[in-house]
C-alpha positions in Angstrom: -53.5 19.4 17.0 -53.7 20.3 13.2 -51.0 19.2 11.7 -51.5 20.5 8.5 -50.5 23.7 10.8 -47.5 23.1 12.6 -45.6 25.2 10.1 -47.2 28.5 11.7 -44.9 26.9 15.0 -42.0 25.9 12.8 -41.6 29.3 11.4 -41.2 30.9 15.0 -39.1 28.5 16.1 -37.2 29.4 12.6 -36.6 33.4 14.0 -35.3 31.7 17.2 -32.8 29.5 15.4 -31.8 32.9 12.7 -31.5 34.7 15.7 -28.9 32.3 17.5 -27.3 30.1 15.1 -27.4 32.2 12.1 -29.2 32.3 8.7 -27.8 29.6 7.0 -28.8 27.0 9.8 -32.2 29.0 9.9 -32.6 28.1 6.0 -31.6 24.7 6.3 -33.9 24.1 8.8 -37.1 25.6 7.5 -36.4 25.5 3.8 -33.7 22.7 3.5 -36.3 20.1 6.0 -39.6 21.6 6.9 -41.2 23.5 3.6 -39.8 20.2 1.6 -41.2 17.9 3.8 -44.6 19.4 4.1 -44.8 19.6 -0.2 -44.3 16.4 0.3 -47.1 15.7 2.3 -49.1 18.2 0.4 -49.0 16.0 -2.4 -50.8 13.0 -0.6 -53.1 14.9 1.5 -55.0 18.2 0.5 -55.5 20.0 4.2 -51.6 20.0 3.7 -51.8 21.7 0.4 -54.1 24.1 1.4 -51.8 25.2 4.0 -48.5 25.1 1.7 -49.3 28.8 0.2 -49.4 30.1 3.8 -46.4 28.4 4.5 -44.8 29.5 1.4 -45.4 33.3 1.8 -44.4 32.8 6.0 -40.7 32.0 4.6 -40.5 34.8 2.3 -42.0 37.4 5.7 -38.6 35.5 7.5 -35.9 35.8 4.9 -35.4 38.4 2.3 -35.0 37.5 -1.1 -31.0 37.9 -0.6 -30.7 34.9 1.7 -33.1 32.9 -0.6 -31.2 33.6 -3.4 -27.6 32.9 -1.8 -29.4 29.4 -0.3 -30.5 28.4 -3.2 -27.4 29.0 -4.9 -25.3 27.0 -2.9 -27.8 23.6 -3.5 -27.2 20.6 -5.8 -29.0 21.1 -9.1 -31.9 18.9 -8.5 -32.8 20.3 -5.1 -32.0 24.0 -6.3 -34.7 23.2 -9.0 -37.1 22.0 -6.4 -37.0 25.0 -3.9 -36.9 27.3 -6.6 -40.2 26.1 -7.8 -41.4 25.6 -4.6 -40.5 29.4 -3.5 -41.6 31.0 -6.9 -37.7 32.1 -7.6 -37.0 32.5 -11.0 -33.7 33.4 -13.0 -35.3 36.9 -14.0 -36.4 37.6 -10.0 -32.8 37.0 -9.2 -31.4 39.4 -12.0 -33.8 42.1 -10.6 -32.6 41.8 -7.1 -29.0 42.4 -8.5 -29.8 45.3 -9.8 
C-alpha cells in the first residue's frame, strides 16, 4: 500500500461519516485529524507532499465553502490559522461567500 495515498480512502470514508453522523463529525474527522496529520507528515517526507494538493482540493469537492467556513470559525485561534492556510481560506474568500 501507498500510504502517501490513503487519503483518496479517507475522503470516502468522509461522505459515509457526513452522510450518517453529520457534517460537523465529517469535518472533524477529515479536516480536524486526517488533512492535519498528513501536512504533518508532508513536511518530513515529500511523496506525502506531493499528495497534499490532491488531498487539499478532495476536501473542498466534499464540503462547500459554507461548512469550511462555519468549521473554521468555531476553532481555537491557532488551529483556525492553521487550516485556513492549509485550505487556502482567506478573510476576503469568506466576505465573498457572504455576499
Amino acid at each position: 500500500m501507498q500510504f502517501h495515498k490513503i487519503w483518496v480512502q479517507q475522503c470516502r470514508a468522509t461522505r459515509g461519516i457526513k452522510r450518517r453522523f453529520g457534517v460537523k463529525s465529517a469535518l472533524d474527522y477529515l479536516i480536524g485529524e486526517k488533512l492535519m496529520n498528513f501536512d504533518d507528515a508532508a513536511e518530513q517526507h515529500p511523496e506525502f507532499a506531493t499528495e497534499l494538493p490532491r488531498f487539499q482540493a478532495a476536501v473542498w469537492n466534499i464540503f462547500n465553502p459554507y461548512e469550511l467556513a462555519g468549521y473554521l470559525s468555531s476553532l481555537k485561534p491557532s488551529k483556525r490559522k492553521k487550516l485556513k492556510e492549509l485550505l487556502y481560506v482567506n478573510d476576503s474568500s469568506r466576505s465573498r461567500m457572504a455576499s
